[in-house]
LUMTORKOL-337708 format. One record per residue (C-alpha): residue number from 1; residue in one letter; x, y, z. Coordinates in nm, 4 decimals. Layout:
  resi  resn         X         Y         Z
   NUM     a         X         Y         Z
...
% end
This chain:
  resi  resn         X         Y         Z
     1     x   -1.2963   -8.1880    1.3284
     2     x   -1.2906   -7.7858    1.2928
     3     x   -1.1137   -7.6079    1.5394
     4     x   -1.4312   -7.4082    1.7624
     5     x   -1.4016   -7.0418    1.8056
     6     x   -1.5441   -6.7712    1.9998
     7     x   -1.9317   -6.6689    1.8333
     8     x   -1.9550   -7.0098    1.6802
     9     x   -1.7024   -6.9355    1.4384
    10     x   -1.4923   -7.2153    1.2599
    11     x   -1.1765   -7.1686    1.0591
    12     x   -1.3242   -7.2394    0.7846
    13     x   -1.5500   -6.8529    0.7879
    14     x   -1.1628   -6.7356    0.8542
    15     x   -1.0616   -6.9278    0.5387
    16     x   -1.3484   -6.7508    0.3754
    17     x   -1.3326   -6.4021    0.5103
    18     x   -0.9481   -6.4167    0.3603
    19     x   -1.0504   -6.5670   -0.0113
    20     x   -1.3445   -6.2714    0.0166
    21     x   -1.1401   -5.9434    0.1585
    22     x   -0.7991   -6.0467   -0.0944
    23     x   -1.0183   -6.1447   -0.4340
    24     x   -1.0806   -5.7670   -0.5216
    25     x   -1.2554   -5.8720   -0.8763
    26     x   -1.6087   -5.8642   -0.7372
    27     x   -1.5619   -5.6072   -0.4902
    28     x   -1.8558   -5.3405   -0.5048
    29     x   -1.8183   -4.9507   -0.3621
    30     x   -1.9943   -4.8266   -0.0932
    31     x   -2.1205   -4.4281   -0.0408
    32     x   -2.1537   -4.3397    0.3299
    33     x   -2.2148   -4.0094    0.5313
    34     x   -2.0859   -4.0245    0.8691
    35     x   -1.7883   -3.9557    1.1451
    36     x   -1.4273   -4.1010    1.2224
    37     x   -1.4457   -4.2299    1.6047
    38     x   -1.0823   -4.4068    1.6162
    39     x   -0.8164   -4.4289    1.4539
    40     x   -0.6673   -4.7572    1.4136
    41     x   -0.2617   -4.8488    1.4373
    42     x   -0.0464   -5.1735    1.3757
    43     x    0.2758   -5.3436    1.4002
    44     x    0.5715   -5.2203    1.6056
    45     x    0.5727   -4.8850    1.4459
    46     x    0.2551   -4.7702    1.5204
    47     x    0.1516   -4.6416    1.1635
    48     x   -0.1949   -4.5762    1.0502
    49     x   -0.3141   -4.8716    0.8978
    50     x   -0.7115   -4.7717    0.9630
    51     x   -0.9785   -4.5738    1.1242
    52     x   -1.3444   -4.6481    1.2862
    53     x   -1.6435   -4.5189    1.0949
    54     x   -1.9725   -4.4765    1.1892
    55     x   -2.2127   -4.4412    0.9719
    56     x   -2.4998   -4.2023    1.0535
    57     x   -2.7204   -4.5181    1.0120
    58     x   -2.5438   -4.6210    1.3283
    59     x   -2.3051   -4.9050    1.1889
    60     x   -1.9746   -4.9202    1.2189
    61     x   -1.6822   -5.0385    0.9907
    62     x   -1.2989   -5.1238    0.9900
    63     x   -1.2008   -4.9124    0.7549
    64     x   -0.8279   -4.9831    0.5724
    65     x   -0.6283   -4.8117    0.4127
    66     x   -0.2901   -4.8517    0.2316
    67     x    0.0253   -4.7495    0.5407
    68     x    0.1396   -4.5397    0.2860
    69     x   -0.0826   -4.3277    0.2578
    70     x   -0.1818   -4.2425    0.6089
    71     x   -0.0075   -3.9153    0.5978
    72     x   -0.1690   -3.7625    0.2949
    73     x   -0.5263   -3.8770    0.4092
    74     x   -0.4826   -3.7535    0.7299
    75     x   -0.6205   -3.4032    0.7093
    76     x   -0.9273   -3.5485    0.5669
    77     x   -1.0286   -3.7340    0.8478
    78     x   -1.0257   -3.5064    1.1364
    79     x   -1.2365   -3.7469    1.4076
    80     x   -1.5973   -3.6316    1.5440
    81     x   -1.6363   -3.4626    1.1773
    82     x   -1.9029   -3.5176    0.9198
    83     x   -1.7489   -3.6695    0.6191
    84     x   -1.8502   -3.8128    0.3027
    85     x   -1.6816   -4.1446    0.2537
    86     x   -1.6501   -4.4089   -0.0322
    87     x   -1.5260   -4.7413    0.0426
    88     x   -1.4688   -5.0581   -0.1720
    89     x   -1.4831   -5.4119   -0.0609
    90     x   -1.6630   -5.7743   -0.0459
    91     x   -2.0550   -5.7921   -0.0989
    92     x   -2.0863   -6.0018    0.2134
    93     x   -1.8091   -5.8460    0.4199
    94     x   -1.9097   -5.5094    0.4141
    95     x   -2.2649   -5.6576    0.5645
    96     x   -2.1619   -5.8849    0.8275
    97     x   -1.7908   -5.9907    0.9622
    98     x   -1.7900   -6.3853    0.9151
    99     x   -1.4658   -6.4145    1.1430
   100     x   -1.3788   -6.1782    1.4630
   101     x   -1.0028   -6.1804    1.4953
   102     x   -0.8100   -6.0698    1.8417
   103     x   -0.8203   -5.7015    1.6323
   104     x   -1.1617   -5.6566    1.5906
   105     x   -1.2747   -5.8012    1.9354
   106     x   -0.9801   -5.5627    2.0546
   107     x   -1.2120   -5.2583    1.8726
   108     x   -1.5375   -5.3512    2.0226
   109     x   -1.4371   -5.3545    2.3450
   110     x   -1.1961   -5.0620    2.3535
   111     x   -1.4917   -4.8590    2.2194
   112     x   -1.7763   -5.0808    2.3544
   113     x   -1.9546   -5.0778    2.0072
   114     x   -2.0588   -5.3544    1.7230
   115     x   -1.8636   -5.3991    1.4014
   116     x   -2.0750   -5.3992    1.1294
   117     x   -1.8425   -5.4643    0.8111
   118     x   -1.4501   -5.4433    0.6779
   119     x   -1.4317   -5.1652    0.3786
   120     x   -1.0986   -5.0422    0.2460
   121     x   -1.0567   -4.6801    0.1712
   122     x   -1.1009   -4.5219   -0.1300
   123     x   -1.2166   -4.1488   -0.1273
   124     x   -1.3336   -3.8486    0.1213
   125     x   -1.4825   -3.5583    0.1001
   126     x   -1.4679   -3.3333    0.4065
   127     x   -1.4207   -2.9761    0.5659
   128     x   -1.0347   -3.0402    0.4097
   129     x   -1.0970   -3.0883    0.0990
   130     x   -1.1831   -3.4559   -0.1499
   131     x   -0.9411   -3.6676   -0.1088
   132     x   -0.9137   -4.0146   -0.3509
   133     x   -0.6653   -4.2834   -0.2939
   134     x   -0.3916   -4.2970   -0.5963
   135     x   -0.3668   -4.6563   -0.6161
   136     x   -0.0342   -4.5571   -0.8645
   137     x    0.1310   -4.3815   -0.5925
   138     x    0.3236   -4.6594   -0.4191
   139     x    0.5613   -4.6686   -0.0998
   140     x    0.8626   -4.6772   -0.3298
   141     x    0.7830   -4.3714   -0.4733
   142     x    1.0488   -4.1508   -0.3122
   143     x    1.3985   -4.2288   -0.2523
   144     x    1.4160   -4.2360    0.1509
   145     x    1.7060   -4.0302    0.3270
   146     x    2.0403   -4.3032    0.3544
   147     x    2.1492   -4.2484    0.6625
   148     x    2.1864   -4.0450    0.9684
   149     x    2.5368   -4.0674    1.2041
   150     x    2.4431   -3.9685    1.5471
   151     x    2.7287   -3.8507    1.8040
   152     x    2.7720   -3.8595    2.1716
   153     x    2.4077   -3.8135    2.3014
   154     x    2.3220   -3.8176    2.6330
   155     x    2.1708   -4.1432    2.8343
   156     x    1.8771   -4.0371    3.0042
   157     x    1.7053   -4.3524    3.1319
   158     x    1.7812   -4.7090    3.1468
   159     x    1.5180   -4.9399    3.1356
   160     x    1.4233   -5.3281    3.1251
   161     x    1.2055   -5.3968    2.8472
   162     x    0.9853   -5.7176    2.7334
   163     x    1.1208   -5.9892    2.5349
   164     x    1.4888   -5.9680    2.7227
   165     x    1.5317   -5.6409    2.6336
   166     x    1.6507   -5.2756    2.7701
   167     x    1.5779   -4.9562    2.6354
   168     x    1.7643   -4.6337    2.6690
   169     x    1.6391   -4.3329    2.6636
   170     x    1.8230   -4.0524    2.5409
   171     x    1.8648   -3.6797    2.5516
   172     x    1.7823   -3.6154    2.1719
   173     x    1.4527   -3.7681    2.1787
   174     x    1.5829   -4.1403    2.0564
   175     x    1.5144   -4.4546    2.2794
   176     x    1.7531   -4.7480    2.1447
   177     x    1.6235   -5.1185    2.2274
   178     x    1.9150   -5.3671    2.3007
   179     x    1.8769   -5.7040    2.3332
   180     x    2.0073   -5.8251    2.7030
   181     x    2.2764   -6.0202    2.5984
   182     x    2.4882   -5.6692    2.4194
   183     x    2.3626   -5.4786    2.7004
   184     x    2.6866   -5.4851    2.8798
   185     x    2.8290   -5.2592    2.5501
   186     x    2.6208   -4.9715    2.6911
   187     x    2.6177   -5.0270    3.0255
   188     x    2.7015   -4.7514    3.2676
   189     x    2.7698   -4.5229    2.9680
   190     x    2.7312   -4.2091    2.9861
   191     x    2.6449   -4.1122    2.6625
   192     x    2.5923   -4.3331    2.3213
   193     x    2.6746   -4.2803    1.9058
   194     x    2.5194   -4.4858    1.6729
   195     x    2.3968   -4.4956    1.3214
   196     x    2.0490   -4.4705    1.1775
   197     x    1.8711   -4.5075    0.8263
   198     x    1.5318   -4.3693    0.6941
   199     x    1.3400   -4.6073    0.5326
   200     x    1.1396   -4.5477    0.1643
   201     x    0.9066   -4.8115    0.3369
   202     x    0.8109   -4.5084    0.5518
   203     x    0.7440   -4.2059    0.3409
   204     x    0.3878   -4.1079    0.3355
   205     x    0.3170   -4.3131    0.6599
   206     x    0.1366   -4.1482    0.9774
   207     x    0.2888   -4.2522    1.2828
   208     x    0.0717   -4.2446    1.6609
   209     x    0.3926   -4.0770    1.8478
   210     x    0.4855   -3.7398    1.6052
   211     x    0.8459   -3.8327    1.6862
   212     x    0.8424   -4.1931    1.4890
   213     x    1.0272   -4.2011    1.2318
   214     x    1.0752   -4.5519    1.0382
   215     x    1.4209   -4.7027    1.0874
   216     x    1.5609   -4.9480    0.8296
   217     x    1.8071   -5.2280    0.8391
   218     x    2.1419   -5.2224    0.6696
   219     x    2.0954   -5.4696    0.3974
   220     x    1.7485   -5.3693    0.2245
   221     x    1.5934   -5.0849    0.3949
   222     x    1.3267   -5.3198    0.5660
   223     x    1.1661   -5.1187    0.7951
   224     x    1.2028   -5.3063    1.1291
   225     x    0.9780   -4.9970    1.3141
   226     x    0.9112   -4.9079    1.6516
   227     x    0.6815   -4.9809    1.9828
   228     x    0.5725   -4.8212    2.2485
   229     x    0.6072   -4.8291    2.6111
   230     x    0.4230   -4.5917    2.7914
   231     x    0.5282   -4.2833    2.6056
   232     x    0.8511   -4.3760    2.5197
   233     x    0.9572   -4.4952    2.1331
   234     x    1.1694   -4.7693    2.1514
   235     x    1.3667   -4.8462    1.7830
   236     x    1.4789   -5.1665    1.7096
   237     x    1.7407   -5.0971    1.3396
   238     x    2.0460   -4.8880    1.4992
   239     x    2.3695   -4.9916    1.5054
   240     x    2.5214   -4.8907    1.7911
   241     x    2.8961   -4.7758    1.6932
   242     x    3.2544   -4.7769    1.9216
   243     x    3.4859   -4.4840    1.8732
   244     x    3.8771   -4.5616    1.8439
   245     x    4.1692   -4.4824    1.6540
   246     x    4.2866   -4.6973    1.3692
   247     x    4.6273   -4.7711    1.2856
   248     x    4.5654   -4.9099    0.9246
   249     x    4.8685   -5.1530    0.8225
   250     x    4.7518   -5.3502    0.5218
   251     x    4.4946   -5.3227    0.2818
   252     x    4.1951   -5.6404    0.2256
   253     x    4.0587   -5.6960   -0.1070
   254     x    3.7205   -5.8953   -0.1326
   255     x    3.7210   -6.2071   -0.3879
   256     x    3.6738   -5.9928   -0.7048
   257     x    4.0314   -5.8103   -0.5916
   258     x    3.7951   -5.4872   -0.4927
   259     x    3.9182   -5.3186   -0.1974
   260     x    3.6868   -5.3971    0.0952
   261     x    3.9389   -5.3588    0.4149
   262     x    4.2275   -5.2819    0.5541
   263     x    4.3952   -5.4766    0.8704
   264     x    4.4533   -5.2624    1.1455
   265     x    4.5368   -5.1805    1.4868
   266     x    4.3003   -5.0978    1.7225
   267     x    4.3131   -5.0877    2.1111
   268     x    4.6650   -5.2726    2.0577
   269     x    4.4970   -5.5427    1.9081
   270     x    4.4848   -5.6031    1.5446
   271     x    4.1557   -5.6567    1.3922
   272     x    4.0640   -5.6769    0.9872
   273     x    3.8453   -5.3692    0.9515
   274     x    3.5675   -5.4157    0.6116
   275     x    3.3433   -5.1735    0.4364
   276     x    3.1578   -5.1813    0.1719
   277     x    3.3897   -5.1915   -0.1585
   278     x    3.1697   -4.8763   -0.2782
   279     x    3.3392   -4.6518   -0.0190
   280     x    3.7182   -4.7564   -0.1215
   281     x    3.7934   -4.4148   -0.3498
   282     x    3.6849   -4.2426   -0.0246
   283     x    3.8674   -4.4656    0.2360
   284     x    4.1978   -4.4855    0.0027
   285     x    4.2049   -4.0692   -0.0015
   286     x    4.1823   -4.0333    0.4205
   287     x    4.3500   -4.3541    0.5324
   288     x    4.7194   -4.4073    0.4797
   289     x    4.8960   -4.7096    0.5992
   290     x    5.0758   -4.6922    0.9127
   291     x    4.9354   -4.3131    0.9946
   292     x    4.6525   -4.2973    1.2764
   293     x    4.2762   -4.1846    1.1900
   294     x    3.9579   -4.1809    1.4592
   295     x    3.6402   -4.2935    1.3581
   296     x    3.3515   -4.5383    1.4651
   297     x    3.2775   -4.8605    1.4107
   298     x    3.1257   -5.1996    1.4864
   299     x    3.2291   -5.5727    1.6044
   300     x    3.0613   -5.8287    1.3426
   301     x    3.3249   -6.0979    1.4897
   302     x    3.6151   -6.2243    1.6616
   303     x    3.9121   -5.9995    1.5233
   304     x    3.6568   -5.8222    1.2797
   305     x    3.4747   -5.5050    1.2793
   306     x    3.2939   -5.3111    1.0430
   307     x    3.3904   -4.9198    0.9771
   308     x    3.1220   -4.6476    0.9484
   309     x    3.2489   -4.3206    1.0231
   310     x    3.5561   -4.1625    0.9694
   311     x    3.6588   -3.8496    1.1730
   312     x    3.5113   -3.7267    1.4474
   313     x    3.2493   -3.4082    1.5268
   314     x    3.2149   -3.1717    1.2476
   315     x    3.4724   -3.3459    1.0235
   316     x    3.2651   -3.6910    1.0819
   317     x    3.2029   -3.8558    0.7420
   318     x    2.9542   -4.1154    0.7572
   319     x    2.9814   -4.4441    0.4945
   320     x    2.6978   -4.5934    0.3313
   321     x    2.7758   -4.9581    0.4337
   322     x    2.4264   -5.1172    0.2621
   323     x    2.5500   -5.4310    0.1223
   324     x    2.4517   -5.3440   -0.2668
   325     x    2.7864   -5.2842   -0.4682
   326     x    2.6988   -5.5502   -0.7209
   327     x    2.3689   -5.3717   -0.8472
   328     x    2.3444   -5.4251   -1.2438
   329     x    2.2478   -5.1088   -1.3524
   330     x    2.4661   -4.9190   -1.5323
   331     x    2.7636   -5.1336   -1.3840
   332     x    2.8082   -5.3660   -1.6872
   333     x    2.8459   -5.3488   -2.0295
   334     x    2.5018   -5.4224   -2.2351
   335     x    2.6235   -5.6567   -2.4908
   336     x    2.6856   -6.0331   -2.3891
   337     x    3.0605   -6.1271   -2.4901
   338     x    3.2038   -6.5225   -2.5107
   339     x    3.5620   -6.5269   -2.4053
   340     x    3.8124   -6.8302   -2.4882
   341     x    4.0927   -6.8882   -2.2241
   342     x    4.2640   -7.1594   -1.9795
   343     x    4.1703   -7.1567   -1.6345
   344     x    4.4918   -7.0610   -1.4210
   345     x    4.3209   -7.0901   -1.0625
   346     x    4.0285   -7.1847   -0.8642
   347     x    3.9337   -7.1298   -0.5135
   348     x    3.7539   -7.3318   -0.2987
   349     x    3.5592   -7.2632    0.0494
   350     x    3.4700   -7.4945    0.2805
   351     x    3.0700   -7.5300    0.2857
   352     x    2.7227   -7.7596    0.4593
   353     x    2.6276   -7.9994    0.2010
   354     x    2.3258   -8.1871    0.2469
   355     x    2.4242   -8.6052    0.2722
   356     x    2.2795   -8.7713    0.0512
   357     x    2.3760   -9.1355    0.2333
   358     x    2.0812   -9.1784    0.4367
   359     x    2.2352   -8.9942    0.7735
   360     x    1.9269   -8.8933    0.9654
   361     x    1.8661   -8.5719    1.1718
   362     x    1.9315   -8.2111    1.0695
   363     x    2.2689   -8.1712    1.1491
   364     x    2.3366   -8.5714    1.0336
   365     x    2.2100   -8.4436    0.7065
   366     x    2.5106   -8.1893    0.6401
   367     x    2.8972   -8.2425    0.5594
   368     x    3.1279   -8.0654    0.5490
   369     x    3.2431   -8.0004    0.1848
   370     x    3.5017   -7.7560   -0.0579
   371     x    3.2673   -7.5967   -0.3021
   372     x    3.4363   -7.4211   -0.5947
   373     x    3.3761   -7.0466   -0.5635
   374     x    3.5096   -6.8605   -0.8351
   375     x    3.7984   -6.8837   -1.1001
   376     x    4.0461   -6.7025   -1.2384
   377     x    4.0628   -6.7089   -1.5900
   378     x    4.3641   -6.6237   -1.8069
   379     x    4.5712   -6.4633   -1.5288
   380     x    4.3194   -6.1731   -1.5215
   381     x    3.9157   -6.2417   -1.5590
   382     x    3.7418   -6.3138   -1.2704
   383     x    3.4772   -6.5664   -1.2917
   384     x    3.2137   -6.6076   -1.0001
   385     x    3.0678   -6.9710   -0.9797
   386     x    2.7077   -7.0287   -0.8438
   387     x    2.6676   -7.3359   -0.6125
   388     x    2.4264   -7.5488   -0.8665
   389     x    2.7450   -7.4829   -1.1586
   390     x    2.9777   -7.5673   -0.9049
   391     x    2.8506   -7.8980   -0.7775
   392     x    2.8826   -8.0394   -1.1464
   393     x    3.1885   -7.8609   -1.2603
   394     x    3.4212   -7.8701   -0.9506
   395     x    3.5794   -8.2128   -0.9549
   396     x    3.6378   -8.1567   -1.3340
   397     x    3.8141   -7.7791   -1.3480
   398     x    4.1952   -7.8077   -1.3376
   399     x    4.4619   -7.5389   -1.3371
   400     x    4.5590   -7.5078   -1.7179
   401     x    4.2322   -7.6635   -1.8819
   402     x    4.0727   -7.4730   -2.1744
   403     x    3.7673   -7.3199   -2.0678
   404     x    3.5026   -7.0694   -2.2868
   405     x    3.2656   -6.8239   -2.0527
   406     x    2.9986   -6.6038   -2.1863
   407     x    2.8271   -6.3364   -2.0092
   408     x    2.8915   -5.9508   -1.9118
   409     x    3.2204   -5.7541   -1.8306
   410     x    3.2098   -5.4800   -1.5566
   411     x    3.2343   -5.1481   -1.5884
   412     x    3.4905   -4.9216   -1.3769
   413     x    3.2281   -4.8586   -1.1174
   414     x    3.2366   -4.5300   -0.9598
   415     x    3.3884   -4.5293   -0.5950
   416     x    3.5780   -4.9003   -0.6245
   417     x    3.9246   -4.9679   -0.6122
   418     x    4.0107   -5.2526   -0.8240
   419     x    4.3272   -5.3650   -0.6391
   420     x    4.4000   -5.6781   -0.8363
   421     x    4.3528   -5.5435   -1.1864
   422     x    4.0979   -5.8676   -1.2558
   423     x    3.8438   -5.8195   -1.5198
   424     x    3.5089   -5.9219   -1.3802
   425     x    3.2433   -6.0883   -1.5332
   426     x    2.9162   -6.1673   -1.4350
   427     x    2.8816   -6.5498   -1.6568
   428     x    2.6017   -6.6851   -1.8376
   429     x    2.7390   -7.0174   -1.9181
   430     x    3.0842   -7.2097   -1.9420
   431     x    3.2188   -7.4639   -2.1819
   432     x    3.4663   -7.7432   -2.0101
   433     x    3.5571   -8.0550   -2.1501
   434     x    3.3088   -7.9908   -2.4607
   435     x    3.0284   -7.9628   -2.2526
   436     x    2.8501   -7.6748   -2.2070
   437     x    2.7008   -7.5591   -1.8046
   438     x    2.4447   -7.2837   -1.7971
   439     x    2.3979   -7.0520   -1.4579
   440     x    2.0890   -6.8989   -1.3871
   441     x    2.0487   -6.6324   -1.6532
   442     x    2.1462   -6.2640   -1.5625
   443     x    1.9301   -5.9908   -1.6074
   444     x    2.1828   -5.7215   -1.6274
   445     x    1.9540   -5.4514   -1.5604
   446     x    1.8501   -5.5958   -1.2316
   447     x    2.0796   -5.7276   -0.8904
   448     x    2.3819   -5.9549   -1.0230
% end
């Protein structure tokens, strides 16, 4: 039986009203005079994703537009003004709405009125000027700014917040959301420093509060966004940094021998201390061993932290910690090479395997297993091994077996620190035994 919904609707007219509003092949355009009455926002960052428009044949549409874009159009679509307004979208839709979701019953009774369509934007002509959607302009367009270190602002407010959360409010304008449980790293501060990124998922995006800006996560730029409460812009993507002074004594290098760490001493305890291998030129010239340094950082983990500023004030040097020092591009050579050799070691990690022995439940349905990593070929080539090569190569590979590997040799990569001298290679295939294993073919000029 279909599942009954408010107006008589079924899920199937929501099924339809999907196929009809994403299938853009037999969408028609639409020529309308008329006025913007609302404008329409979304999602936890309050961006322009819409506006109202009433026709001056009395109808009234959900008009969308591309988040984007919000900022250009804008100016065009001052509300309460005659405008001239082309739309595209579904024969049927843009007559009658088939399915009325929580956001359109929202619209009619926010502005007591009756929706008569869904359109999606595509040009306007008004007191500002014509203005036509560039469907080639995209959100990726321009680079967004990396980062932003913010020092020792003031706490202005403390509040509980839905969803187990509290907000701070704080003298520069910032609110930072913390989840409950790492309240008690703020608590009954005084005054906060933390690290924030712009997103490129933001530029050319209109925000509801004019101080909004998009915030993005470490890894990928993902714009996690904002929300309001009352009049107060709470951001989720900050990390929220400790100031101390380092006593570095040794230095970590990650699997590929890159320098990614150093142990050190911190609050008279010792702690390993990462960042990302693309900063090591830059951490090698300030930090010595054994001589002190300030700076800011995070906990990621028992006895490990992460480091993202180094000095203090006007000598504070922020690092780019995005997790991206493997990107292709320009970072290996371009022709494919097969190298000959005799493997001289292999690491293993312990990892979940799924059992295969009939063990029922989730966590029933893991081991505990070594899974081959990465080898070291010849003394000095370093040989990553993905998990699919690994399962059929690892109880074969022993220390001194001949072994062929084709693929790509890294470049000297601006800003690393190659501590172990190993020659790295991103591998296409290798050749044990006679038998030949292929990994998932590299694109060099994408993410290795």
């Amino acid at each position: 039986m279909l599942c009954q919904l408010s107006f008589g609707q079924t899920d199937v007219d929501f099924m339809e009203q999907v196929k009809r509003d994403a299938r853009k092949n037999n969408h028609i355009e639409k020529h309308m005079q008329g006025e913007v009455v609302n404008y329409l926002y979304k999602g936890v960052s309050q961006a322009l994703t819409g506006f109202v428009f009433r026709s001056n044949e009395d109808q009234y549409y959900h008009v969308r537009i591309r988040q984007h874009d919000g900022s250009r159009l804008m100016p065009f679509i001052t509300r309460n003004e005659s405008i001239e307004l082309t739309v595209t979208g579904d024969p049927v839709l843009l007559k009658e709405i088939l399915y009325y979701k929580d956001e359109y019953l929202r619209i009619q009774n926010t502005l007591d009125i009756k929706l008569t369509g869904i359109a999606h934007f595509k040009k306007v002509v008004s007191s500002a000027g014509e203005y036509t959607y560039d469907k080639t302009r995209t959100l990726f367009s321009t680079p967004g700014k990396r980062g932003e270190f913010v020092e020792n602002v003031a706490i202005v407010k403390r509040k509980r917040a839905p969803d187990n959360q509290v907000f701070y409010a704080l003298e520069n304008g910032d609110t930072i959301l913390v989840p409950i449980k790492k309240d008690k790293s703020i608590k009954g501060r005084e005054s906060i420093s933390y690290f924030r990124s712009n997103s490129v998922f933001g530029k050319g995006s209109y925000f509801k509060s004019p101080n909004t800006y998009t915030l993005a996560s470490m890894l990928f730029d993902h714009p996690i966004g904002r929300r309001e409460i009352g009049s107060i812009i709470i951001s989720h993507a900050v990390v929220i940094l400790e100031k101390a002074e380092f006593v570095p004594l040794s230095r970590i290098s990650n699997m590929r021998g890159l320098l990614s760490g150093y142990e050190v001493e911190v609050n008279g305890n010792k702690e390993s201390m990462f960042f990302n291998v693309k900063n090591g030129e830059k951490i090698m010239a300030t930090v010595k061993e054994n001589e002190a340094f300030s700076g800011y950082y995070k906990n990621i983990g028992e006895d490990s932290i992460v480091l993202y500023v180094t000095g203090e004030g006007e000598n504070a040097e922020f690092l780019d910690n995005r997790d991206q020092p493997f990107l292709a591009n320009g970072n290996y050579e371009e022709e494919e090479v097969t190298l000959k050799g005799k493997v001289t070691s292999a690491r293993f990690a312990d990892t979940k395997l799924l059992n295969y022995k009939g063990a029922t439940g989730y966590f029933a349905n893991t081991i505990n297993a070594a899974k081959l990593k990465y080898l070291i070929v010849n003394d000095s080539i370093f040989v990553g091994v993905k998990e699919i090569v690994a399962l059929n190569i690892q109880d074969k590979i022993k220390e001194g077996m001949d072994i062929t590997i084709k693929g790509w040799m890294r470049k000297k990569v601006s800003g690393e620190v190659n501590l172990k001298g190993f020659t790295i290679m991103a591998v296409n295939a290798f050749t044990i035994g006679g038998k030949t294993f292929a990994q998932k073919n590299y694109n060099i000029k994408r993410t290795l």
